[in-house]
C-alpha positions as a Python dict, from the first residue, in 0.01 Angstrom:
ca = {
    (1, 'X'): (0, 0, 0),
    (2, 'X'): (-317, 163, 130),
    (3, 'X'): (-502, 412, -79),
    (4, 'X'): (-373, 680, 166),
    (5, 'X'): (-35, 597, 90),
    (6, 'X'): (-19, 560, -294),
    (7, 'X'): (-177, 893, -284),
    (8, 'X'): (81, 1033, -39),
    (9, 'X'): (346, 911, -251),
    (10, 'X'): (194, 1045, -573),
    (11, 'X'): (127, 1376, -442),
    (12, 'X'): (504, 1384, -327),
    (13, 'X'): (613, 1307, -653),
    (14, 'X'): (429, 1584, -814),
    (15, 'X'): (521, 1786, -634),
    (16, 'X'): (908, 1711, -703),
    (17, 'X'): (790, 1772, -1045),
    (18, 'X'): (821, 1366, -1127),
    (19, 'X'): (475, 1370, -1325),
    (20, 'X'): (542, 1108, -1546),
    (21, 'X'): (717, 880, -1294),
    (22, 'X'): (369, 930, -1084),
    (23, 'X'): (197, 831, -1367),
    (24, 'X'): (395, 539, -1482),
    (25, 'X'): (407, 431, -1130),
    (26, 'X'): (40, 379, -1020),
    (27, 'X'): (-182, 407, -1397),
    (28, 'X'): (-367, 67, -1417),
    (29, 'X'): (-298, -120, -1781),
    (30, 'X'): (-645, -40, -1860),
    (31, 'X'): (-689, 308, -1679),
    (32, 'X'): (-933, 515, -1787),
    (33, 'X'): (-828, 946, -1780),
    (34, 'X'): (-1107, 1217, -1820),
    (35, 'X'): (-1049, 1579, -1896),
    (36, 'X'): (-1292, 1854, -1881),
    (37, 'X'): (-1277, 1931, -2199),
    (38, 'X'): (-1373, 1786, -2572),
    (39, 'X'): (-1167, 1667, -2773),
    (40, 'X'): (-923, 1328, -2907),
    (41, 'X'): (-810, 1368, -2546),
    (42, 'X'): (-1113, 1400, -2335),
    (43, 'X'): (-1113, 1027, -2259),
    (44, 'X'): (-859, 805, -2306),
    (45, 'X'): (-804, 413, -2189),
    (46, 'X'): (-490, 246, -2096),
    (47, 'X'): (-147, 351, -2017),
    (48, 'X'): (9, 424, -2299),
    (49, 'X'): (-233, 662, -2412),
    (50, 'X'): (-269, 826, -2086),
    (51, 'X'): (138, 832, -2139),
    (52, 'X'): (59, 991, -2510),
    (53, 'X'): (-157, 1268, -2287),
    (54, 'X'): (131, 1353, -2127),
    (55, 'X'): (365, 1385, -2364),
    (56, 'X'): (145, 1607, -2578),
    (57, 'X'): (63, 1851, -2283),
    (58, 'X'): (485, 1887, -2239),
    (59, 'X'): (556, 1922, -2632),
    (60, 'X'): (248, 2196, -2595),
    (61, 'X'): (333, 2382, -2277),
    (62, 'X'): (607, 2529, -2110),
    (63, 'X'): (543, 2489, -1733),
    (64, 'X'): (732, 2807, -1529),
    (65, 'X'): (572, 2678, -1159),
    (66, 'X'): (344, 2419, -1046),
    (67, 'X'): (165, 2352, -660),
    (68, 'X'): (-1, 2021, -569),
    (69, 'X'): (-237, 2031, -271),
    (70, 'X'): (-340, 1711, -89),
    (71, 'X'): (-406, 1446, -49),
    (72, 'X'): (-762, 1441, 13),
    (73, 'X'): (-879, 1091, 84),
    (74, 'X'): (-1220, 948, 93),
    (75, 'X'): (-1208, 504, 80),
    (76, 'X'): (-1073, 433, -254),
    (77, 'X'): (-1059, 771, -404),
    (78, 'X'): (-842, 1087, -352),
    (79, 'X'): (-772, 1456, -441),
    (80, 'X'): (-522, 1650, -602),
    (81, 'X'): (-511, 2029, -653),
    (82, 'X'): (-291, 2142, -943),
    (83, 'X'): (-234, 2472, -993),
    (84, 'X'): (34, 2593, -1275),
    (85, 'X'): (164, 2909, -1420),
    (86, 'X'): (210, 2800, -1800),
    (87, 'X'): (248, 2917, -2144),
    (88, 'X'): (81, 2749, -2387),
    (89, 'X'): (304, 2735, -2694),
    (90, 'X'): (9, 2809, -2998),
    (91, 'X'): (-71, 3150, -2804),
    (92, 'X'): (277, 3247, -2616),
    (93, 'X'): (19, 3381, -2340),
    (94, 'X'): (131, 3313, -2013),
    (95, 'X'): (-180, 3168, -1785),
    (96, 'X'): (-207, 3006, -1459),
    (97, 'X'): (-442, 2729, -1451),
    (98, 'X'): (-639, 2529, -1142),
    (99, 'X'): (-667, 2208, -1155),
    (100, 'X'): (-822, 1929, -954),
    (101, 'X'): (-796, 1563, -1015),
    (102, 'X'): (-1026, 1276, -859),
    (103, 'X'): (-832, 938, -852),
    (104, 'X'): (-1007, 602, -817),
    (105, 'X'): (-776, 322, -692),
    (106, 'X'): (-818, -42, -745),
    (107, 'X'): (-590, -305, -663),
    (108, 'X'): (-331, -10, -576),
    (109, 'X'): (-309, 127, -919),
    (110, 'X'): (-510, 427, -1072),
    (111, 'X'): (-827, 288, -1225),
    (112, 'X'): (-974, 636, -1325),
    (113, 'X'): (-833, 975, -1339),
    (114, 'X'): (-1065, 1262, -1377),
    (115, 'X'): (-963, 1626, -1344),
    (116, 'X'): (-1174, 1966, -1303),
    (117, 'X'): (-1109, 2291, -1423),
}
């Protein structure tokens, strides 16, 4: 698959809400995720601990709408805009949040996911 086309795909699977399957789907064995923030989470290598990501963020937030924007592709790297009305769970406060993530691909899976807020 090109680069164009894995992030076509991924961006359709967001946006049917398939997060996970995106993630489990193109995530390298050794990729590498980067928040914005500090934190255990803030950088994290291989799968199964960008899977452990995940499944903290749904244990911790209740998600009432999400829109994914793109793909925006530039050689081997692509754009995603996230934005999400949520509730985190500690606070009860309902918040939307914008999001962007840069993807790096390499041998069609995700090397690096980094994401702006």
């Amino acid at each position: 698959m090109t680069v164009q086309e894995i992030a076509a795909d991924l961006v359709a699977l967001c946006q049917a809400g398939k997060f996970d399957e995106a993630g489990e789907k193109y995530w390298a064995d050794d990729v590498v995720s980067i928040e914005a923030a500090s934190g255990d989470m803030a950088r994290v290598t291989g799968k199964a601990a960008a899977r452990g990501k995940g499944e903290w963020w749904a244990a911790n937030h209740e998600v009432h709408d999400s829109e994914v924007t793109g793909p925006f592709v530039n050689g081997d790297q692509f754009v995603v805009g996230f934005k999400m009305t949520l509730t985190p769970k500690a606070t009860g406060e309902r918040t939307t949040m914008d999001e962007v993530g840069l993807y790096t691909i390499r041998d069609g899976k995700i090397a690096e996911e980094r994401f702006f807020y």
